[in-house]
NULO-571461 format. One line per 2 residues: number of its first residue (from 1); their letters; for each residue x negated, y negated, z of N, C-alpha, C. Coordinates in pm, whole numbers, plus 50000, padded with zeros to 5 digits. Atoms other than C-alpha are relative to their C-alpha. Last residue first. Example, Ala and Ser with C-alpha at 12.3 -4.5 7.8 and 13.67 -1.06 7.14 Angstrom:
// NULO-571461
2> sa> 50082 50119 49994 48633 50106 50714 50077 49891 50073; 49911 50119 50000 48770 50450 50780 49910 49880 50000
This chain:
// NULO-571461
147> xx> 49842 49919 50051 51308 50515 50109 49938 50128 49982; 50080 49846 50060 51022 50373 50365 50133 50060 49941
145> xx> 49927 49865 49983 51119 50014 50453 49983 50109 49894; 50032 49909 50065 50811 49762 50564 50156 50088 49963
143> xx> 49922 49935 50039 50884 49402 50688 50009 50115 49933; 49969 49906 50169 50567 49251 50701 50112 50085 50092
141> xx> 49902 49913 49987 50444 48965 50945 50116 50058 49893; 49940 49982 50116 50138 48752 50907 50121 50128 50059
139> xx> 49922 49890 50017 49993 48520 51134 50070 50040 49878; 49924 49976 50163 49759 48241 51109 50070 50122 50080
137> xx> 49976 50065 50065 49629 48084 51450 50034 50021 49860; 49885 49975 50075 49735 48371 51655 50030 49809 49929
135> xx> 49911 49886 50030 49518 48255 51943 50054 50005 49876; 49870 50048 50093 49221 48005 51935 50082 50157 50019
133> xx> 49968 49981 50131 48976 48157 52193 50122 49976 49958; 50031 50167 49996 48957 48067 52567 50020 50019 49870
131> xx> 49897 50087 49910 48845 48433 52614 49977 49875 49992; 50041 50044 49846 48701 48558 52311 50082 49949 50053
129> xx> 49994 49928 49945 48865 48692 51985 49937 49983 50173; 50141 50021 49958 48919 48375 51770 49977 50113 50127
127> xx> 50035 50073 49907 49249 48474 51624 49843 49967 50021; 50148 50043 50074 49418 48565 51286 49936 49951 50142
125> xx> 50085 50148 49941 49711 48748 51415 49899 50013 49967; 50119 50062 49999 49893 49067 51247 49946 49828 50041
123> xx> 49967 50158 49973 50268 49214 51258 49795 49996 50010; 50156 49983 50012 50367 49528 51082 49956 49864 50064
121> xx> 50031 50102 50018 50765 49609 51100 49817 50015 50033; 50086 50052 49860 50924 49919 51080 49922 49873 50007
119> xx> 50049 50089 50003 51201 50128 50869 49928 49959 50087; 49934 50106 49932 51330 50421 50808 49930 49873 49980
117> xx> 49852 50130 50049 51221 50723 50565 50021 49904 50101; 49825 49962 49980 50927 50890 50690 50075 49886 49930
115> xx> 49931 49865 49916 50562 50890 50685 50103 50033 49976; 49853 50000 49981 50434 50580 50422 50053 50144 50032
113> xx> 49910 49871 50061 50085 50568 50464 50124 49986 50050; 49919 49893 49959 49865 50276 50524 50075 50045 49967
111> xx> 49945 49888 50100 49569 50071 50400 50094 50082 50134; 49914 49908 49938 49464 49751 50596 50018 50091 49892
109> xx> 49894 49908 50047 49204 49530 50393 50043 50103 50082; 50001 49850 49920 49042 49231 50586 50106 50069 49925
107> xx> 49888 49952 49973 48929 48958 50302 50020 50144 50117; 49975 49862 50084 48679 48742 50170 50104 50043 50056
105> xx> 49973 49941 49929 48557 48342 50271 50052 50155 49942; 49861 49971 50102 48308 48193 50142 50074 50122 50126
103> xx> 49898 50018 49907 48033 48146 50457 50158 49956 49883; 50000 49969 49837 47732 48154 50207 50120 49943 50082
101> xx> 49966 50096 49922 47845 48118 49835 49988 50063 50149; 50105 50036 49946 47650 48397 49643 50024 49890 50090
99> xx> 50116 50136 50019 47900 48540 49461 49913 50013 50085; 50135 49993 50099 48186 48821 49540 49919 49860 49981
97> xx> 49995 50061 50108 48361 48729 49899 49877 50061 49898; 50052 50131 49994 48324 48984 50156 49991 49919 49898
95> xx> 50062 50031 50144 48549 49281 50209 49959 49897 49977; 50030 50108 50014 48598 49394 50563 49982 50006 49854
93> xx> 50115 50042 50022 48785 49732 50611 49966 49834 49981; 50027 50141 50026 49096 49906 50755 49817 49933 49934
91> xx> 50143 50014 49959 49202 50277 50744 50017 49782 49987; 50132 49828 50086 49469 50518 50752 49859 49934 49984
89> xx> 50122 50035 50092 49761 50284 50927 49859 50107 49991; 50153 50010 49858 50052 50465 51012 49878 49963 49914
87> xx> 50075 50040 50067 50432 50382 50874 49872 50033 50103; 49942 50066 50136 50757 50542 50973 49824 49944 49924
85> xx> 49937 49877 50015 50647 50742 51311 50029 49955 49806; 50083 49929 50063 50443 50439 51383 50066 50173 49930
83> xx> 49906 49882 49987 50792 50219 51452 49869 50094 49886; 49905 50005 49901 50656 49884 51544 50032 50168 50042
81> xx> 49890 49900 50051 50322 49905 51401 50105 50017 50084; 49923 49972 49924 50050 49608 51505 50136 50079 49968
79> xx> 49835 50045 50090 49802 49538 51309 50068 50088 50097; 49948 49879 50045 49414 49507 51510 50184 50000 49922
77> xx> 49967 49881 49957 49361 49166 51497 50045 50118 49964; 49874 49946 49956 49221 48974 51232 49998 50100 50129
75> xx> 49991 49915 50036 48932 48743 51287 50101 50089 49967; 49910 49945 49976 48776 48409 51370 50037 50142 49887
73> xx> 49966 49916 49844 48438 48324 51466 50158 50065 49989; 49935 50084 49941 48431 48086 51142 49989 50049 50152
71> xx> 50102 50121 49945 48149 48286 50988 50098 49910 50028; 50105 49945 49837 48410 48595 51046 49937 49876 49986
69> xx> 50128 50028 49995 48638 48439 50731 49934 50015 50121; 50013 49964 49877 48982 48627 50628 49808 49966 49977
67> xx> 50134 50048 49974 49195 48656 50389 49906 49969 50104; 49978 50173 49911 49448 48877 50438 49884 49990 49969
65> xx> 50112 50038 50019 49467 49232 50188 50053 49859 50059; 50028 50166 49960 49715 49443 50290 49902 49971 49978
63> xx> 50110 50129 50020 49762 49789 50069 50002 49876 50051; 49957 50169 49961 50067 50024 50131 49841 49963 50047
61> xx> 50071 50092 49949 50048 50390 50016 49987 49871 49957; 50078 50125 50050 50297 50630 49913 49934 49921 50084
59> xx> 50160 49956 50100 50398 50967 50058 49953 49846 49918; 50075 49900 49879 50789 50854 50158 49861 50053 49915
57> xx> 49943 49878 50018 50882 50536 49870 49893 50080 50117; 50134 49880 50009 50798 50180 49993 50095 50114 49907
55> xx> 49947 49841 49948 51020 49911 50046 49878 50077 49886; 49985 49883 50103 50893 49566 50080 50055 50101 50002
53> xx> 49986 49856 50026 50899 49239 50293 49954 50093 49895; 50002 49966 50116 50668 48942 50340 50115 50124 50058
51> xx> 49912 49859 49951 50666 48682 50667 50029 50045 49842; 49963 49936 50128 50351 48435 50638 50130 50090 49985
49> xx> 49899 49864 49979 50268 48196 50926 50070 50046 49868; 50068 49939 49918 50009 47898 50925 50095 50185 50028
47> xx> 49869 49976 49889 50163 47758 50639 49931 50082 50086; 49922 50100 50036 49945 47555 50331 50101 50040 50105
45> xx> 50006 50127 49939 49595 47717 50473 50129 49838 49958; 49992 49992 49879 49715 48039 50443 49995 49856 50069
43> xx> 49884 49985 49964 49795 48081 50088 50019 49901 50145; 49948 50138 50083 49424 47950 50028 50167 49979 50052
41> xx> 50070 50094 49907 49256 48249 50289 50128 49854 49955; 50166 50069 49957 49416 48457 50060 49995 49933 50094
39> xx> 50004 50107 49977 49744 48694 50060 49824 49918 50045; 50134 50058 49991 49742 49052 49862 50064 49840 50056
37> xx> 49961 50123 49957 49991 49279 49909 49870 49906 49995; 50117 50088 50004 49913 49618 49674 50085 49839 50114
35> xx> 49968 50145 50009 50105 49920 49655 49947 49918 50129; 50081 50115 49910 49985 50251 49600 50098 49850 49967
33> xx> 50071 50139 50046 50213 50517 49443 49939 49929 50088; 49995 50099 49882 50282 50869 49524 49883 49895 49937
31> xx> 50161 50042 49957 50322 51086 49213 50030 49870 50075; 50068 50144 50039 50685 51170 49147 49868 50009 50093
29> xx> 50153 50036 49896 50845 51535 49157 49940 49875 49961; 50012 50027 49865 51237 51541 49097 49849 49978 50043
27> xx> 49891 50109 50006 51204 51753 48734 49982 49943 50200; 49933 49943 49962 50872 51924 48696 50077 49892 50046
25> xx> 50054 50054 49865 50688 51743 48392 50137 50086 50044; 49861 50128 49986 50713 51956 48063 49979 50000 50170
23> xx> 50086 50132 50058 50387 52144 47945 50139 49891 50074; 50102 50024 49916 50494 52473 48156 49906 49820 49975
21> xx> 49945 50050 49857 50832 52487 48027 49861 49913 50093; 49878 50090 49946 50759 52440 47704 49986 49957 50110
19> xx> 50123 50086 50044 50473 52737 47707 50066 49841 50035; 50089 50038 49927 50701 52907 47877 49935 49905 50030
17> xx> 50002 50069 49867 50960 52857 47632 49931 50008 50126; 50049 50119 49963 50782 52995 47355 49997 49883 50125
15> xx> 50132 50013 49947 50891 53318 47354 49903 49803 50021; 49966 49990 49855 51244 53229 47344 49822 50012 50034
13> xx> 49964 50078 49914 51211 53032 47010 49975 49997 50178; 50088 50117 49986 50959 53270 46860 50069 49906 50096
11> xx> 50116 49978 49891 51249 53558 46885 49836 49901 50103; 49954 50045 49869 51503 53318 46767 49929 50088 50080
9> xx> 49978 50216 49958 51340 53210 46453 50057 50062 50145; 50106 50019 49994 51248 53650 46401 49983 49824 50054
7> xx> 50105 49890 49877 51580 53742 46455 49854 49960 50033; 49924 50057 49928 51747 53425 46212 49936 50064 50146
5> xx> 50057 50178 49968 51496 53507 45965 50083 49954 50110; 50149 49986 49906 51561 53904 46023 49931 49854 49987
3> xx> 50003 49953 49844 51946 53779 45963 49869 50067 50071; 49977 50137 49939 51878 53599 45609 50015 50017 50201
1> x> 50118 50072 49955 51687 53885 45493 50037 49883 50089
């Protein structure tokens, strides 16, 4: 008896491994992460110029959030990608302070995707967009590398 318990334990064993296999994460694959930069309006007003790095992983997404007040007239510029092959931006939006405070200030969010492995830089000005307009009175400049 002791060898159809040993036949029967190692028939179950093999059958099972499917099941195993199929519940167990596949080795090497990672879920593409978001990551977050957040700088306020507040940051801004103790240095007119910000410089951040990071490194990424390839397939993940990169979050800027600048603060950022239109009822001043001023605004971000478009962001500026050294090496778009490495990083490309996917979308931008306004987000406006929560409450009820008129002319609070809120935030422009960048979102972009990490393409390739190397590296590239991201550069942004806060300006007053008309001619004669304040230039590149805040700036921010990001150091991105994509492992």
């Amino acid at each position: 008896t002791t060898m159809k318990t040993k036949l029967a334990l190692a028939t179950l064993m093999v059958s099972m491994l499917p099941i195993v296999a199929a519940c167990s994460p596949v080795s090497g694959a990672s879920a593409d992460k978001e990551t977050h930069i957040d700088v306020s309006a507040d940051d801004f007003a103790t240095t007119n110029s910000i410089t951040r790095e990071i490194t990424v992983s390839e397939g993940d997404t990169l979050t800027v959030s600048l603060g950022s007040n239109p009822s001043t007239g001023f605004g971000w510029d478009e962001a500026i990608i050294s090496n778009p092959a490495v990083l490309q931006q996917v979308e931008t939006e306004f987000i406006a302070a929560s409450g009820q405070t008129v002319g609070a200030a809120g935030a422009q969010v960048w979102t972009f995707k990490a393409l390739e492995k190397g590296s590239t830089s991201v550069s942004m000005d806060y300006s007053r967009p008309w001619e004669g307009g304040e230039k590149g009175v805040w700036t921010f400049d990001l150091t991105v590398t994509v492992k």
